[in-house]
C-alpha positions as CSV (number, residue, x, y, z in Angstrom):
1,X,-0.1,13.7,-29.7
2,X,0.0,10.4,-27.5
3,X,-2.2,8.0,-28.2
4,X,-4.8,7.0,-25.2
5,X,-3.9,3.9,-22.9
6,X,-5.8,0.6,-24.3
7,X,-8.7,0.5,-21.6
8,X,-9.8,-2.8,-23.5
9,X,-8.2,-5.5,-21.7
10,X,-11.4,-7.3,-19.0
11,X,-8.3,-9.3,-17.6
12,X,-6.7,-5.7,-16.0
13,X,-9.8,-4.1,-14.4
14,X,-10.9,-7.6,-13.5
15,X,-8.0,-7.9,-11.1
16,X,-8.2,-4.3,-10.0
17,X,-11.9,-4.6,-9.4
18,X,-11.4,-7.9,-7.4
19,X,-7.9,-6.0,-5.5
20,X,-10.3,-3.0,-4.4
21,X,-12.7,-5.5,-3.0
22,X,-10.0,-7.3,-0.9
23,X,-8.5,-4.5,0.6
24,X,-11.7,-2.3,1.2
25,X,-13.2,-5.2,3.4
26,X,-9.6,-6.1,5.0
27,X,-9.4,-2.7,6.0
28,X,-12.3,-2.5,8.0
29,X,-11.3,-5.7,9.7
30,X,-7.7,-4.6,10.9
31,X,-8.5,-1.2,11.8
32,X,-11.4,-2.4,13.9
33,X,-8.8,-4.9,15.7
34,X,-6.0,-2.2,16.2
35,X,-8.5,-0.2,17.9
36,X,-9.6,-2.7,20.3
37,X,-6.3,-4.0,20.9
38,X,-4.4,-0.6,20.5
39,X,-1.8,-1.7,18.1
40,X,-0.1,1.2,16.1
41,X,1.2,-1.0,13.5
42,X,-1.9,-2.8,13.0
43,X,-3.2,0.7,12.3
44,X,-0.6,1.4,10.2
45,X,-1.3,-1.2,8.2
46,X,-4.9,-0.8,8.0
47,X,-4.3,2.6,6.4
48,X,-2.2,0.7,3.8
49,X,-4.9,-1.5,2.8
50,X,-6.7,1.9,2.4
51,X,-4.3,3.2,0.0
52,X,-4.2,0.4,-2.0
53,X,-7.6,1.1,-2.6
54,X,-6.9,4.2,-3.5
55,X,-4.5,3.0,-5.8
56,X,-6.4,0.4,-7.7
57,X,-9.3,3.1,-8.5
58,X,-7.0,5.3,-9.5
59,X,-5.0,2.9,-11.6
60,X,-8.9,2.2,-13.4
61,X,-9.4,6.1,-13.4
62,X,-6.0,6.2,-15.6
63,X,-6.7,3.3,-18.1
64,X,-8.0,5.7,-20.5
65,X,-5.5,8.5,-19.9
66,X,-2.5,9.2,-22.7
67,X,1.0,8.2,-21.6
68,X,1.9,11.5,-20.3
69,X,-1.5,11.7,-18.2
70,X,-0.9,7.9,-16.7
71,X,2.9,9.2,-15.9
72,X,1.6,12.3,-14.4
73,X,-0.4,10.4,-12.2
74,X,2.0,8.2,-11.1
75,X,3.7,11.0,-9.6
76,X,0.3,11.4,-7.5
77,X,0.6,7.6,-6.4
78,X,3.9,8.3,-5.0
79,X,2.7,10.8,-2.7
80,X,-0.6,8.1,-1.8
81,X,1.9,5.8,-0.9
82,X,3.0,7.8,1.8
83,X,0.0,8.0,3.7
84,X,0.4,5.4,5.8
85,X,3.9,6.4,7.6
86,X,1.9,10.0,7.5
87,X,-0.6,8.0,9.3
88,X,1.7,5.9,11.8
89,X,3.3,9.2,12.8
90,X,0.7,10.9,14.0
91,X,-0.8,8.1,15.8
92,X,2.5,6.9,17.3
93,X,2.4,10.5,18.6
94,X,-1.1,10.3,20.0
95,X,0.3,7.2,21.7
96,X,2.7,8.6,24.0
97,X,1.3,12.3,24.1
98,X,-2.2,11.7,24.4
99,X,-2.8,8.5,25.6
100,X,-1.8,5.7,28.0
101,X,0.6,3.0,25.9
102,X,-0.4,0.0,26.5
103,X,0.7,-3.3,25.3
104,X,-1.3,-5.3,22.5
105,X,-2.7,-8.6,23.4
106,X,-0.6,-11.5,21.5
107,X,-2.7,-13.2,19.8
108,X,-5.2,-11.0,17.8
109,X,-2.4,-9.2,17.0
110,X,-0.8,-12.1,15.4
111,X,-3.8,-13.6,13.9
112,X,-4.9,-10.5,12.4
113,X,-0.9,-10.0,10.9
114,X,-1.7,-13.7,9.2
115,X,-5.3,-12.4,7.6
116,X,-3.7,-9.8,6.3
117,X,-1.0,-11.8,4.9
118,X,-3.3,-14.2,3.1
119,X,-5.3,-10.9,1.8
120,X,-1.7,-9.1,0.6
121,X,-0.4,-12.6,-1.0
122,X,-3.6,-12.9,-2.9
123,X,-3.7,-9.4,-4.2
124,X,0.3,-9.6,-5.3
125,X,-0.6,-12.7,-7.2
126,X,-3.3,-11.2,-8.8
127,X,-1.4,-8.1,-9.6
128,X,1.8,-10.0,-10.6
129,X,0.2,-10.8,-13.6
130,X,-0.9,-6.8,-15.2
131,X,2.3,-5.2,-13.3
132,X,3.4,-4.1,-16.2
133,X,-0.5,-3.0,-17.9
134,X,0.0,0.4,-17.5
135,X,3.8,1.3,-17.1
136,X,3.9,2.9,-13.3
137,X,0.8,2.8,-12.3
138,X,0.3,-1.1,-12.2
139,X,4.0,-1.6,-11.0
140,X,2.6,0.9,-8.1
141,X,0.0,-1.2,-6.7
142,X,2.0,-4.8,-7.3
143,X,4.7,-3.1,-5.3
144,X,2.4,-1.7,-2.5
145,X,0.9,-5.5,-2.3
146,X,4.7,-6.7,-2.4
147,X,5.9,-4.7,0.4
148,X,2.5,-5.0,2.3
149,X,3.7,-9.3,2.7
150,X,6.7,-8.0,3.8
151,X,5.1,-5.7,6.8
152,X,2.4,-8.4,8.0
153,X,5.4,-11.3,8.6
154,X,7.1,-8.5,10.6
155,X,3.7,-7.9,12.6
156,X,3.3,-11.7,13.4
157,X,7.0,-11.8,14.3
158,X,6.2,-9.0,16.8
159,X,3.1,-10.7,18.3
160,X,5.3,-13.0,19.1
161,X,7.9,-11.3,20.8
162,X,5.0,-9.1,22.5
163,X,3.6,-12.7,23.6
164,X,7.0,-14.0,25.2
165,X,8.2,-10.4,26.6
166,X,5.3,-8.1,26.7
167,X,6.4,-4.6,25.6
168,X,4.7,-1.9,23.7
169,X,8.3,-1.6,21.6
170,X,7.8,-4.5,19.3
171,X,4.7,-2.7,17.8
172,X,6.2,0.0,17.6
173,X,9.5,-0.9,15.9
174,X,7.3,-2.8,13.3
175,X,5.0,0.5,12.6
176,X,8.1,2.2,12.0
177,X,9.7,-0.5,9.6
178,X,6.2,-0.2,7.5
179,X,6.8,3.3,7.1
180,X,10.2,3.0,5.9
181,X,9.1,0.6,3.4
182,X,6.0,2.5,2.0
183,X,8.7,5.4,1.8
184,X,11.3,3.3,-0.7
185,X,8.2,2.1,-2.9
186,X,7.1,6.0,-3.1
187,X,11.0,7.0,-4.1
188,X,10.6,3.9,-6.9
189,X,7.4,4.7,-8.0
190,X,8.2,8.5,-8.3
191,X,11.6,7.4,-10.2
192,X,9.6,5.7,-13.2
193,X,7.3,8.2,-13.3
194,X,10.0,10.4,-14.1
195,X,11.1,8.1,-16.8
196,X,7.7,7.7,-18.5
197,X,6.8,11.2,-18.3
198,X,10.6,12.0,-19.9
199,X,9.7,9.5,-22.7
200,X,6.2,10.5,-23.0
201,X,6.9,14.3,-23.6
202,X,10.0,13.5,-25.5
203,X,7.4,11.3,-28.0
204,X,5.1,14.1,-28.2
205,X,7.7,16.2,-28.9
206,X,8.4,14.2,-32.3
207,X,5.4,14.2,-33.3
208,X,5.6,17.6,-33.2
């Protein structure tokens, strides 16, 4: 039988405790502004900050899980990571179908794409230093806070564009960009989950 994950290390739930906290209150600011300014990437990216909430209590959740548990769970954050293009989708849709589009004003876009940068680069940092805690799980939500940097230069970058050449296709292309990225991290994360629940069943399978 596989031993339980070490659940004794204050430096790991530390940093996920402190990661849930950052992204819980960010995502109340950003989602807040993409409603009032009616940016879908903003949205998108609110969602994100949700999941990585999700992610960090799950990742707590699993510290005290065997190997084959924490793998079999990582399959489950795959699938979280997805919910933001889930999310984008369906309100891209409501965009066109249900409402009017309208462009989003310049600069609380972009100033709310650099908060959120400062908030993502913070909580890769932090994560940078347990990625590899508790195999997938940990490398899950450094890689969500990894790609997250990557989606909030793309949303300044399209303030600014919006700013010079006002245009509701800027927003748009970014919303779309952040749910191609949340897709690869899913495909990675479910590919080591594979590999530790492989490893993990093999090893109990020995100690048969």
């Amino acid at each position: 039988m596989s031993a339980p994950a070490p659940d004794g290390d204050p430096r790991l739930r530390q940093t996920l405790w402190l990661v849930i906290a950052l992204n819980l209150g960010f995502f109340a600011v950003e989602f807040s502004v993409a409603v009032a300014i009616g940016a879908v990437s903003l949205f998108a990216d609110s969602v994100d900050f949700l999941e990585d909430t999700a992610m960090s209590v799950l990742v707590l959740a699993a510290m005290r899980l065997s190997p084959l548990m924490r793998a079999r769970v990582g399959f489950a954050l795959a699938g979280v990571l997805l919910v933001p293009a889930i999310a984008f989708l369906v309100t891209l849709a409501h965009k066109f179908i249900v409402a009017e589009p309208r462009v989003p004003a310049a600069a609380p876009f972009a100033l709310t794409g650099l908060a959120a940068l400062a908030v993502n680069a913070t909580c890769a940092l932090l994560l940078a230093r347990v990625r590899n805690a508790a195999g997938s799980l940990t490398r899950a939500a450094f890689l969500s806070a990894r790609n997250d940097m990557v989606a909030n230069l793309a949303i300044m970058v399209a303030a600014g564009v919006t700013a010079l050449w006002p245009s509701i296709w800027p927003d748009i292309v970014v919303g779309l960009g952040i749910a191609a990225l949340n897709a690869d991290a899913a495909k990675d994360i479910w590919q080591a989950a594979r590999r530790e629940h492989g490893a993990a069943l093999a090893g109990r399978d020995g100690a048969a």
